[in-house]
VMD Tcl script that builds the backbone (N, CA, C; Angstrom):
set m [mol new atoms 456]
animate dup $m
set s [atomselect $m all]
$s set {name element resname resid chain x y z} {
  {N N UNK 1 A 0.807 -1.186 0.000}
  {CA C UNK 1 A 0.000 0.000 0.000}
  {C C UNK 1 A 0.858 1.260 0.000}
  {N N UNK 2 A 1.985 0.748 0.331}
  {CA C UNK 2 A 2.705 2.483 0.560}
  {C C UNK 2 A 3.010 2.687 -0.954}
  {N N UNK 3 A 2.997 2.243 -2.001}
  {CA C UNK 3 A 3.227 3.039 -3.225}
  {C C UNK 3 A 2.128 3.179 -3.631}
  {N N UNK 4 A 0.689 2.669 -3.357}
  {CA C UNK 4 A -0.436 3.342 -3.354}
  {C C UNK 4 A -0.683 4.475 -3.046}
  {N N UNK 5 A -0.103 5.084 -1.310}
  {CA C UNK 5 A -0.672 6.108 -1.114}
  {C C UNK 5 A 0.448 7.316 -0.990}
  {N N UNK 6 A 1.651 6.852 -2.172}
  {CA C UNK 6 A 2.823 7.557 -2.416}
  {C C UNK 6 A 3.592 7.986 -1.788}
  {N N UNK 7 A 3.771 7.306 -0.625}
  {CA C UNK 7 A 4.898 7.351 0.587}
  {C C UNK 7 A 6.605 7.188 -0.219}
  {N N UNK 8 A 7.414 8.123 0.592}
  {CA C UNK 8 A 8.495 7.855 -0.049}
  {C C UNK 8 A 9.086 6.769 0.294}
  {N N UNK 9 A 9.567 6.235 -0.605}
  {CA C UNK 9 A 10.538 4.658 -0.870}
  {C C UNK 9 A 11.511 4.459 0.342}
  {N N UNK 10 A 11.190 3.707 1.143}
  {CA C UNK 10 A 12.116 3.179 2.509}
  {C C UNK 10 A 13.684 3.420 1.970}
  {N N UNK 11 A 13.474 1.942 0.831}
  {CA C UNK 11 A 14.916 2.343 0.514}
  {C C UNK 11 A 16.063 3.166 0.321}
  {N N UNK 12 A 15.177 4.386 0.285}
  {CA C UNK 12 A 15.958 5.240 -0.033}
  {C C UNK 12 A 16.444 6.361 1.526}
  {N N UNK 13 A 15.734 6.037 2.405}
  {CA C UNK 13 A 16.348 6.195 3.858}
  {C C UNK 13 A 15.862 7.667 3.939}
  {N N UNK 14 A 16.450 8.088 5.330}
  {CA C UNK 14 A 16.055 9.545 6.061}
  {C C UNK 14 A 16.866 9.665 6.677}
  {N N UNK 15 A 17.278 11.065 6.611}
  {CA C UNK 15 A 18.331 11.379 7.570}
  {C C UNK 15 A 18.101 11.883 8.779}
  {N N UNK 16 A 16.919 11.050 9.115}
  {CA C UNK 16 A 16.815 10.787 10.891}
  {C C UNK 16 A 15.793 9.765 11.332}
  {N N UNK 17 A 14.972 9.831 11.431}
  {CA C UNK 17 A 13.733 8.647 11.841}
  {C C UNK 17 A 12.384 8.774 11.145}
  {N N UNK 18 A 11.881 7.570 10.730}
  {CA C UNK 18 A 11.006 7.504 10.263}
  {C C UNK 18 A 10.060 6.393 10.980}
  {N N UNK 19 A 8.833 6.671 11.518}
  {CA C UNK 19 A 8.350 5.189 12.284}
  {C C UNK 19 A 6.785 5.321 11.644}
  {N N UNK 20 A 6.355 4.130 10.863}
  {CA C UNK 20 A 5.320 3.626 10.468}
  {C C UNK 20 A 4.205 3.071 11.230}
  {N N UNK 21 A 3.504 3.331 11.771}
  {CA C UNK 21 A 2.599 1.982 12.198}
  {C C UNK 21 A 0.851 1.906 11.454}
  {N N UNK 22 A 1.001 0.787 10.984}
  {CA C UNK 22 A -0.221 0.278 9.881}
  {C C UNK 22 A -1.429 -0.181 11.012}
  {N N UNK 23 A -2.175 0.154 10.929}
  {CA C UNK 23 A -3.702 -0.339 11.751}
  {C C UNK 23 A -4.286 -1.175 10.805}
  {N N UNK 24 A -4.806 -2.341 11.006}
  {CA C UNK 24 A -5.024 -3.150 9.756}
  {C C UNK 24 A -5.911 -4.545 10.811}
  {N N UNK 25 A -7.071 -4.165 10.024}
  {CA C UNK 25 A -8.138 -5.416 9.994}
  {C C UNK 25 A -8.430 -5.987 8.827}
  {N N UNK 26 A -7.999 -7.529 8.590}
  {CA C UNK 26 A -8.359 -8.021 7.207}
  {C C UNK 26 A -9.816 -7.784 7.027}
  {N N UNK 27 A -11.052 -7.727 7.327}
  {CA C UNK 27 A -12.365 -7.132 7.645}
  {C C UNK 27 A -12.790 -6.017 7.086}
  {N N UNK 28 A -11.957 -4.815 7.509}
  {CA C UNK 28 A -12.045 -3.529 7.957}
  {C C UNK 28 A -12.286 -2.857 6.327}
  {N N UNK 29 A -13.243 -1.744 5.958}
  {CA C UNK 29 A -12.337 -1.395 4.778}
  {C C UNK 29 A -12.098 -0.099 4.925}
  {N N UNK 30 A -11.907 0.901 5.801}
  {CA C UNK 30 A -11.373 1.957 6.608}
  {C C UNK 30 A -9.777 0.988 7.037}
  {N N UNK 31 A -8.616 1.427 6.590}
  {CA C UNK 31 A -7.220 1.263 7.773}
  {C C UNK 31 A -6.532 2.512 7.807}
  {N N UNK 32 A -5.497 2.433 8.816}
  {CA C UNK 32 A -5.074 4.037 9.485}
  {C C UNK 32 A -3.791 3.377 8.969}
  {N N UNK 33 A -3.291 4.813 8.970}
  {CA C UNK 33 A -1.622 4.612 8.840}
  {C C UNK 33 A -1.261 5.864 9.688}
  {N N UNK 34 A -0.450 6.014 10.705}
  {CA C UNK 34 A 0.337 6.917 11.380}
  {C C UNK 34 A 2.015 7.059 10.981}
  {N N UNK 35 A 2.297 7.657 10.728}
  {CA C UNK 35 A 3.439 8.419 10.263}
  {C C UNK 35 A 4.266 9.378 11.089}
  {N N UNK 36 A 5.692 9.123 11.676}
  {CA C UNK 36 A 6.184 10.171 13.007}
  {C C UNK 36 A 6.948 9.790 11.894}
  {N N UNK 37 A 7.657 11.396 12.321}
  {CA C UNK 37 A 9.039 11.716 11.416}
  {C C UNK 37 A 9.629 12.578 12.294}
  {N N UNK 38 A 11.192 12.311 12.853}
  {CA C UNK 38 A 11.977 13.753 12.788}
  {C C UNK 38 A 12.829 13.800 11.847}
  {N N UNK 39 A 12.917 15.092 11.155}
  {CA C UNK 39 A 13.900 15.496 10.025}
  {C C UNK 39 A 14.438 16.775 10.948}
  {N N UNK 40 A 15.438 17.188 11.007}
  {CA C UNK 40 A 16.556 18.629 11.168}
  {C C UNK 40 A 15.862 18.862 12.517}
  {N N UNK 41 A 16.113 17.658 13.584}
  {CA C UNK 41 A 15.090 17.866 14.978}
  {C C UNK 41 A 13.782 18.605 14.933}
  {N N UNK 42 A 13.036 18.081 13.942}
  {CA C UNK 42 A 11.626 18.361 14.196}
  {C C UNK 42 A 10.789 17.090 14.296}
  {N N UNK 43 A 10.025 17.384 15.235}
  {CA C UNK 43 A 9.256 16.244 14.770}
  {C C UNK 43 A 7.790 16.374 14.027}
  {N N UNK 44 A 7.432 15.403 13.249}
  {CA C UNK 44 A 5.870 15.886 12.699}
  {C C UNK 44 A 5.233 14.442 12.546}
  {N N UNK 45 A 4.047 14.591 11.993}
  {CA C UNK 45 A 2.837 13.473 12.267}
  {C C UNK 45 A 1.974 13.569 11.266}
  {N N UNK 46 A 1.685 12.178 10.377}
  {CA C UNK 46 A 0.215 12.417 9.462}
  {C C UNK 46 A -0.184 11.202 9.632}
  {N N UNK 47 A -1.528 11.013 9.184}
  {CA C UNK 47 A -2.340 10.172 10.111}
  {C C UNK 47 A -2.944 10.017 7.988}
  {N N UNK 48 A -3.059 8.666 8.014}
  {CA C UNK 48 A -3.820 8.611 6.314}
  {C C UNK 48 A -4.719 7.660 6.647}
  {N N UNK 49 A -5.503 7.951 6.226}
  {CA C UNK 49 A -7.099 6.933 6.446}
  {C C UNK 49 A -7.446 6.404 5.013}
  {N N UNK 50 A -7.199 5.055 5.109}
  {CA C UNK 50 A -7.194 4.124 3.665}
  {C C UNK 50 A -9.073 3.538 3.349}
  {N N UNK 51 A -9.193 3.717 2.354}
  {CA C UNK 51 A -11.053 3.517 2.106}
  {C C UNK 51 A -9.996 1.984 1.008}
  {N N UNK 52 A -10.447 0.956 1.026}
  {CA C UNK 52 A -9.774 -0.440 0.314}
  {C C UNK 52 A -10.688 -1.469 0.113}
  {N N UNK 53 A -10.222 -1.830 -0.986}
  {CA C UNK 53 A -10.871 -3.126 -0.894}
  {C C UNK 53 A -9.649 -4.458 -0.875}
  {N N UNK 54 A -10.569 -5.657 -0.893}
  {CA C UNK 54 A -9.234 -6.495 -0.787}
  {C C UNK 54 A -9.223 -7.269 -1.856}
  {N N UNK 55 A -8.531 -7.743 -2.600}
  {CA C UNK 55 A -8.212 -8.563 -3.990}
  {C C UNK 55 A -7.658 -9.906 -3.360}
  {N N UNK 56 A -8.710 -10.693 -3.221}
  {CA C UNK 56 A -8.795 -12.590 -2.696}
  {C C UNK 56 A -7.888 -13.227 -3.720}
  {N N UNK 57 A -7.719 -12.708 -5.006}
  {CA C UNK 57 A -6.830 -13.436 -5.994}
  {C C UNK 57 A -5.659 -13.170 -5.860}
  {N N UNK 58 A -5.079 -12.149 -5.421}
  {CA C UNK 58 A -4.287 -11.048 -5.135}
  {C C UNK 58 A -3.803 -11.286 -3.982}
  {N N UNK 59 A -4.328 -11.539 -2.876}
  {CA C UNK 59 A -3.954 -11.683 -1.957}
  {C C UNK 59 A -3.154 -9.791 -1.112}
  {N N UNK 60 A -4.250 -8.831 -1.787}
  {CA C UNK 60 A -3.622 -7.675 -2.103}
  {C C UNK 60 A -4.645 -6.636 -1.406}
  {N N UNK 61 A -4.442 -5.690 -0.657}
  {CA C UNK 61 A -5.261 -4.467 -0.787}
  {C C UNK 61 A -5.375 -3.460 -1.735}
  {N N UNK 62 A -6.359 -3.018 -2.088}
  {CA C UNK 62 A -6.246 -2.059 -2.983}
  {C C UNK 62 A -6.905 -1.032 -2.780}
  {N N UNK 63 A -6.159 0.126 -2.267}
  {CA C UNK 63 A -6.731 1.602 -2.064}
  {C C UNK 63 A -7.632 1.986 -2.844}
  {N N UNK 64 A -8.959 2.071 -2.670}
  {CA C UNK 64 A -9.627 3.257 -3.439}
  {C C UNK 64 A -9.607 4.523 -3.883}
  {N N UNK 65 A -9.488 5.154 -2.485}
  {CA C UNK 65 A -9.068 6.283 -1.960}
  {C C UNK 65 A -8.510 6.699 -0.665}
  {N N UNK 66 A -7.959 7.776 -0.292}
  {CA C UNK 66 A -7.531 7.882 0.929}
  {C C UNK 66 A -7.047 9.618 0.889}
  {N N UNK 67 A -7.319 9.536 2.941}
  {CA C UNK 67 A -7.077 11.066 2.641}
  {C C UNK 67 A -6.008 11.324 3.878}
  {N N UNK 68 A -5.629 12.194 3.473}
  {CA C UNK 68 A -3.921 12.190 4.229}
  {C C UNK 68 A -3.942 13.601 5.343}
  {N N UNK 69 A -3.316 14.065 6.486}
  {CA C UNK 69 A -3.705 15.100 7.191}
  {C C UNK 69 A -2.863 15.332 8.248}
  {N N UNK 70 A -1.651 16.232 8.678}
  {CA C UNK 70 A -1.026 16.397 9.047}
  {C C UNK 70 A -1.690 16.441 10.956}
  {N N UNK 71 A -0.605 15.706 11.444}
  {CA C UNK 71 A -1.170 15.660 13.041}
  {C C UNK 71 A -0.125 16.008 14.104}
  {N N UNK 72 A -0.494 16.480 15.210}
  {CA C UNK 72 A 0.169 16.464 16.884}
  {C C UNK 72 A -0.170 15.983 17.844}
  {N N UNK 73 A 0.059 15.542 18.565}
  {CA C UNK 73 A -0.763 15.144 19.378}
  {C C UNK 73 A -0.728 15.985 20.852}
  {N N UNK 74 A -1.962 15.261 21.024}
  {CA C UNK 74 A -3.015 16.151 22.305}
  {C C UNK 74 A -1.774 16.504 23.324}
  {N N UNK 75 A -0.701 15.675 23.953}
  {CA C UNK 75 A 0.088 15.641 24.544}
  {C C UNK 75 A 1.437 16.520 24.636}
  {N N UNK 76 A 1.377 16.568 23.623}
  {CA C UNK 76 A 2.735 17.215 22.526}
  {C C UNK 76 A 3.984 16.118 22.301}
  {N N UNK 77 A 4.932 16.611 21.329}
  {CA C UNK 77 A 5.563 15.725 21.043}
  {C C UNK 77 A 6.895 15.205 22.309}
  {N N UNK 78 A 7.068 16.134 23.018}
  {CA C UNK 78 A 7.748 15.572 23.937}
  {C C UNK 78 A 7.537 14.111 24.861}
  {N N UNK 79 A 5.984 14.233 24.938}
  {CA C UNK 79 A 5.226 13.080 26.039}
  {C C UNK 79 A 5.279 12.310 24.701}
  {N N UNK 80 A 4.894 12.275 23.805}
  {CA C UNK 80 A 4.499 11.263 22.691}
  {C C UNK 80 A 5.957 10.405 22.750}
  {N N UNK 81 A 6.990 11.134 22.441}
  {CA C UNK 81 A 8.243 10.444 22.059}
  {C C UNK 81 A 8.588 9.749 23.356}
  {N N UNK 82 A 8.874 10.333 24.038}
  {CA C UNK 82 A 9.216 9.854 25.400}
  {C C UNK 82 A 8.357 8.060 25.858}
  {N N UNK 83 A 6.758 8.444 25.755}
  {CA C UNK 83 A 5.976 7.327 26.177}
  {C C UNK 83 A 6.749 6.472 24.901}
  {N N UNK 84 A 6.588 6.829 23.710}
  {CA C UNK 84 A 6.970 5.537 22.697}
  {C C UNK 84 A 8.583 5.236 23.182}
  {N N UNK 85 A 9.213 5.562 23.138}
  {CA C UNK 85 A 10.634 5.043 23.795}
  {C C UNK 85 A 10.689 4.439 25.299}
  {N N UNK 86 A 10.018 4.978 26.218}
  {CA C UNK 86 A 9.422 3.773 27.498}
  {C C UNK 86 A 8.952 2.842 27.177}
  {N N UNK 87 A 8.384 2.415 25.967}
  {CA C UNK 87 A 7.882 1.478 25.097}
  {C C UNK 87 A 8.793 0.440 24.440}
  {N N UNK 88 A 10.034 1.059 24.673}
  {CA C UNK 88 A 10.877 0.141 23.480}
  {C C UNK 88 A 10.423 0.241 22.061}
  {N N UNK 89 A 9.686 1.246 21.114}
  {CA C UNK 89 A 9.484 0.818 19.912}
  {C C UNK 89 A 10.662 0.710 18.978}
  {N N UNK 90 A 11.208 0.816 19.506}
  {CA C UNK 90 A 12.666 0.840 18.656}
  {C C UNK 90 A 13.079 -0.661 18.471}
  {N N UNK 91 A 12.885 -1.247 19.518}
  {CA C UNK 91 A 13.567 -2.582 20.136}
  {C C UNK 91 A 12.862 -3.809 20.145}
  {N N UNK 92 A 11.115 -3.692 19.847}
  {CA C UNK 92 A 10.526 -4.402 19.935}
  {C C UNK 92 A 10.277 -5.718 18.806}
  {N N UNK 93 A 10.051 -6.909 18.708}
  {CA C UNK 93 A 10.158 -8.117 17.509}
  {C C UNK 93 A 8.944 -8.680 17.187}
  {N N UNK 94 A 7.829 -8.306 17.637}
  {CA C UNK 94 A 6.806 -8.884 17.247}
  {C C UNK 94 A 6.640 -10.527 17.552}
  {N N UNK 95 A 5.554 -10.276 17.105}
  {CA C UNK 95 A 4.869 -11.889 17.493}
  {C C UNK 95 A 4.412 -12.869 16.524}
  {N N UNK 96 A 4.211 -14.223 16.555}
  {CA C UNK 96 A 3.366 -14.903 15.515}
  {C C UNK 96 A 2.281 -15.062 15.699}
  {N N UNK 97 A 1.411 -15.864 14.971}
  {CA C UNK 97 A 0.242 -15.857 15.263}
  {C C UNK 97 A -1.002 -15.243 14.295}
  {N N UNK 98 A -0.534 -14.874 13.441}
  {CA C UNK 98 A -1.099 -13.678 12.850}
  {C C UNK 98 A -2.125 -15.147 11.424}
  {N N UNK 99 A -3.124 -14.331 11.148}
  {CA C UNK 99 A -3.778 -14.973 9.913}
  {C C UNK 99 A -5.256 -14.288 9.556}
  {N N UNK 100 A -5.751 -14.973 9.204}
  {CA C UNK 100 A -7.060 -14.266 8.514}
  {C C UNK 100 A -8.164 -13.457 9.737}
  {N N UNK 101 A -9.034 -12.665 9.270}
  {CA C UNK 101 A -9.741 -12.224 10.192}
  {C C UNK 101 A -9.472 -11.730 11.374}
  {N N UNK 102 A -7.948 -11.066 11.628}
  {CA C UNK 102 A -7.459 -10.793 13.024}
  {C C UNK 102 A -7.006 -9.198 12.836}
  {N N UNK 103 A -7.005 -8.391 13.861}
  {CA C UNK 103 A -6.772 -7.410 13.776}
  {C C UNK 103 A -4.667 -7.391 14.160}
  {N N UNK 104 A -4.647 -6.472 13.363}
  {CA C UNK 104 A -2.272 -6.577 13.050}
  {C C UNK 104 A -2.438 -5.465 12.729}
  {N N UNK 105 A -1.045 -4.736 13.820}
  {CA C UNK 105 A -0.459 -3.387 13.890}
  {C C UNK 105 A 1.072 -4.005 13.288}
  {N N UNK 106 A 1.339 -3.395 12.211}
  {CA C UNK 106 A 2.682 -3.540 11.286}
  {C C UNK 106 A 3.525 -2.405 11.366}
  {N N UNK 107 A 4.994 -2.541 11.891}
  {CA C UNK 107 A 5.518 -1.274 12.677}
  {C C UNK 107 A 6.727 -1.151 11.301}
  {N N UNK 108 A 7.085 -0.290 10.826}
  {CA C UNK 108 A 8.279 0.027 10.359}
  {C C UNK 108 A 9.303 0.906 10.718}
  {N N UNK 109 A 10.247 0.987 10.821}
  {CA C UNK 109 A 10.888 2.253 11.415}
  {C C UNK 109 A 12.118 2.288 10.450}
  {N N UNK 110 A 12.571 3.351 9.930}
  {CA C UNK 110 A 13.998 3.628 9.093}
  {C C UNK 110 A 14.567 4.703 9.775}
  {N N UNK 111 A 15.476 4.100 9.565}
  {CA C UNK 111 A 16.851 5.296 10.583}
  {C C UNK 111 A 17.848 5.611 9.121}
  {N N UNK 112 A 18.973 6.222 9.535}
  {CA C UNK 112 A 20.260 6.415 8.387}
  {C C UNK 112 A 20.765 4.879 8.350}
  {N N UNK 113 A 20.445 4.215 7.338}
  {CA C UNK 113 A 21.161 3.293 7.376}
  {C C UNK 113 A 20.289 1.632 7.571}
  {N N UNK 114 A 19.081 1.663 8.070}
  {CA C UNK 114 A 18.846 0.691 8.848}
  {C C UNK 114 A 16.983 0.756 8.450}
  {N N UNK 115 A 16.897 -0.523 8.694}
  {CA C UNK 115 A 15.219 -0.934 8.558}
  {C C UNK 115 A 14.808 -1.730 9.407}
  {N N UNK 116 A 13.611 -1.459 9.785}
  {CA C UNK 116 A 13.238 -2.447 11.124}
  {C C UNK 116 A 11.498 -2.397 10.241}
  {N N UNK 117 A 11.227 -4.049 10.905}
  {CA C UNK 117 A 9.554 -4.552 10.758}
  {C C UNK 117 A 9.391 -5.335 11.135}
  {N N UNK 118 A 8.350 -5.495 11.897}
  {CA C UNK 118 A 7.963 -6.043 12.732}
  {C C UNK 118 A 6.313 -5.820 12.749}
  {N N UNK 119 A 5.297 -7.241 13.809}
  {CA C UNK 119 A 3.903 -7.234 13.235}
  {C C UNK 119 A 3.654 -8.215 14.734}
  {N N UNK 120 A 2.152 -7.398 15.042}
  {CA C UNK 120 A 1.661 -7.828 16.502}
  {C C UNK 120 A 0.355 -8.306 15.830}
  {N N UNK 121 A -0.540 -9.092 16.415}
  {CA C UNK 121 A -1.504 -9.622 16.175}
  {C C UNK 121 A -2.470 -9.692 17.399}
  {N N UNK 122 A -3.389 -9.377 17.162}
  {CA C UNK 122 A -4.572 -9.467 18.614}
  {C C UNK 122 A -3.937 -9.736 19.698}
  {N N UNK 123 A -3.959 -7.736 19.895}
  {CA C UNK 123 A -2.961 -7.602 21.166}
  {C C UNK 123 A -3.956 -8.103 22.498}
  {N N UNK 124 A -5.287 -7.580 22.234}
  {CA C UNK 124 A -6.269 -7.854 23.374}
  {C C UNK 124 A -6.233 -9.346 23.838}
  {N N UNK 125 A -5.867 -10.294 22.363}
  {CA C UNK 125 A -6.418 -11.755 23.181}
  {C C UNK 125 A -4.756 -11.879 24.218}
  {N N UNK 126 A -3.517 -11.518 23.776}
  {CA C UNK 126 A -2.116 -12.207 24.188}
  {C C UNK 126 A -1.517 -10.854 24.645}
  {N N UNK 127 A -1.440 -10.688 26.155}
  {CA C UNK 127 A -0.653 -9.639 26.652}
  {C C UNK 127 A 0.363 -9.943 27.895}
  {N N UNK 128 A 0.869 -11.490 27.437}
  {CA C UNK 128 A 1.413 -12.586 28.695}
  {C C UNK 128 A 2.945 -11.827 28.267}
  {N N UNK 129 A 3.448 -11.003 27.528}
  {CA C UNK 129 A 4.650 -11.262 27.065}
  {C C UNK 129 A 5.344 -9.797 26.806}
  {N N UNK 130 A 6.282 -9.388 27.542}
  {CA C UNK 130 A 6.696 -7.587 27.719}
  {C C UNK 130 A 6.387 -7.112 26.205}
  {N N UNK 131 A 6.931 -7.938 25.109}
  {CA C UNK 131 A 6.638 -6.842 24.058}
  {C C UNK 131 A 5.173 -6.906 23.803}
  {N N UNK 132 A 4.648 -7.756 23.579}
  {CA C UNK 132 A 3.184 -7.615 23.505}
  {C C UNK 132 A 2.445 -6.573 24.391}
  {N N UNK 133 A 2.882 -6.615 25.517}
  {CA C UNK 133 A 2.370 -5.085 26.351}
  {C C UNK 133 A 2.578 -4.040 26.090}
  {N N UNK 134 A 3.850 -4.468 25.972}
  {CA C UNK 134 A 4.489 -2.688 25.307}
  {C C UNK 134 A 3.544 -2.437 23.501}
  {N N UNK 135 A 3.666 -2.943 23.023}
  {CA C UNK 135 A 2.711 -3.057 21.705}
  {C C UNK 135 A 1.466 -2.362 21.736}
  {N N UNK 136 A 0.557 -3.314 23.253}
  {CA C UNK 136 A -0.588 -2.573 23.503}
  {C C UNK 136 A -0.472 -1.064 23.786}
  {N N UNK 137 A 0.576 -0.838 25.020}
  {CA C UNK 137 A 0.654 0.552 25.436}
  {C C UNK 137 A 0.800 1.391 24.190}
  {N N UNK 138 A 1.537 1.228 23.105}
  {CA C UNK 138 A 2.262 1.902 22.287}
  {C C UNK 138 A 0.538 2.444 20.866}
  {N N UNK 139 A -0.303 1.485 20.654}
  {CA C UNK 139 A -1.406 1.536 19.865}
  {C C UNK 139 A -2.585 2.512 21.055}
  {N N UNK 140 A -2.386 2.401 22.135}
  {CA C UNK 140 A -3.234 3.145 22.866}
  {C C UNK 140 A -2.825 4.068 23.033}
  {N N UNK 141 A -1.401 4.852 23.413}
  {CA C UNK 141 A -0.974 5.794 23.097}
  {C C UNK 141 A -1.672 6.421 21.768}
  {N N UNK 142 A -1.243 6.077 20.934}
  {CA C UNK 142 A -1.465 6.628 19.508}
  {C C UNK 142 A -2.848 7.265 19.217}
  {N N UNK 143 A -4.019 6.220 19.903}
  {CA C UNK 143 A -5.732 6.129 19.510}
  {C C UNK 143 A -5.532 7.590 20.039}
  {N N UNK 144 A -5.024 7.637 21.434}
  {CA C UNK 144 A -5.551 8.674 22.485}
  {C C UNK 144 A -4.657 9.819 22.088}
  {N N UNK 145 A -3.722 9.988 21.315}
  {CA C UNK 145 A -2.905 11.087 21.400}
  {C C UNK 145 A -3.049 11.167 19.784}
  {N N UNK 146 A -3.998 11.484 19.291}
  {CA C UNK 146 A -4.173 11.418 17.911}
  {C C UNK 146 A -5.545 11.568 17.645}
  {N N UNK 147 A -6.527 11.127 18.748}
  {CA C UNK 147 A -7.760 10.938 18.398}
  {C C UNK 147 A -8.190 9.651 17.482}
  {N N UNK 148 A -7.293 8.761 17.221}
  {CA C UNK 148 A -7.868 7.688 16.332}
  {C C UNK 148 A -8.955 6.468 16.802}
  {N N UNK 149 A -10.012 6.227 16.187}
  {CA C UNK 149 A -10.906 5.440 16.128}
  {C C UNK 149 A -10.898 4.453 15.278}
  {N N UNK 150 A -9.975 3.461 15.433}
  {CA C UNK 150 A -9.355 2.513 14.800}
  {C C UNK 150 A -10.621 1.526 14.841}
  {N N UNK 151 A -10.887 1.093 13.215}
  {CA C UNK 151 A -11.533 -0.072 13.298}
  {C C UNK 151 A -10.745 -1.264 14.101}
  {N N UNK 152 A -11.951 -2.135 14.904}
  {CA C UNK 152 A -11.366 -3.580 15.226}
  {C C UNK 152 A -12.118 -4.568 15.382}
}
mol reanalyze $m
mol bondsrecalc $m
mol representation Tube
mol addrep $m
């Protein structure tokens, strides 16, 4: 989806941080995408709300439309960054488990140099396990410091 909704190419890196996280119900046809960036110590935020359908042959989403919208959160960015780094999102590996009909938060993060991804799966049913908590904390953060009403 990210060359759907014309995100710039990972590969090609940032010269500071880039952290992704995909809200995603195979179900759903509303998904969120949150977007933190610092570039030249700033930090900023867009929040893209995907309208999709899904291609069963394909095994594919396919954007209809989507609308994109620059964000801060309620908190400011100091508490935001801070709670996500008490979080470990930097550090965190995800879980298995994942398959049809389940709600999956898909994390990306690019630094100078470096790519990280990683994918949680129904955080509500499995929260026996530090990153899985931290996962939860880190998506509730976000709802609440963003205002998002994440399908689930």
């Amino acid at each position: 989806m990210s060359r759907q909704l014309k995100l710039k190419p990972i590969d090609t890196g940032f010269d500071s941080l880039q952290i992704r996280v995909w809200f995603d119900h195979s179900l759903a046809l509303i998904k969120h995408l949150v977007i933190i960036e610092r570039q030249n110590d700033e930090w900023k935020g867009k929040l893209y709300e995907m309208n999709v359908d899904y291609v069963d042959t394909l095994n594919y989403n396919l954007v209809k439309q989507y609308k994109k919208k620059n964000i801060d959160p309620v908190s400011g960015w100091h508490h935001l960054i801070s709670e996500l780094y008490k979080n470990n999102i930097l550090e965190l590996s995800g879980n298995s488990g994942g398959g049809a009909d389940r709600m999956a938060y898909s994390v990306e993060i690019v630094t100078v140099g470096t790519y990280t991804y990683y994918c949680f799966y129904d955080l509500k049913v499995v929260k026996d396990r530090n990153s899985e908590s931290n996962m939860a904390n880190i998506i509730l953060l976000l709802e609440r410091e963003f205002n998002l009403t994440a399908v689930k």
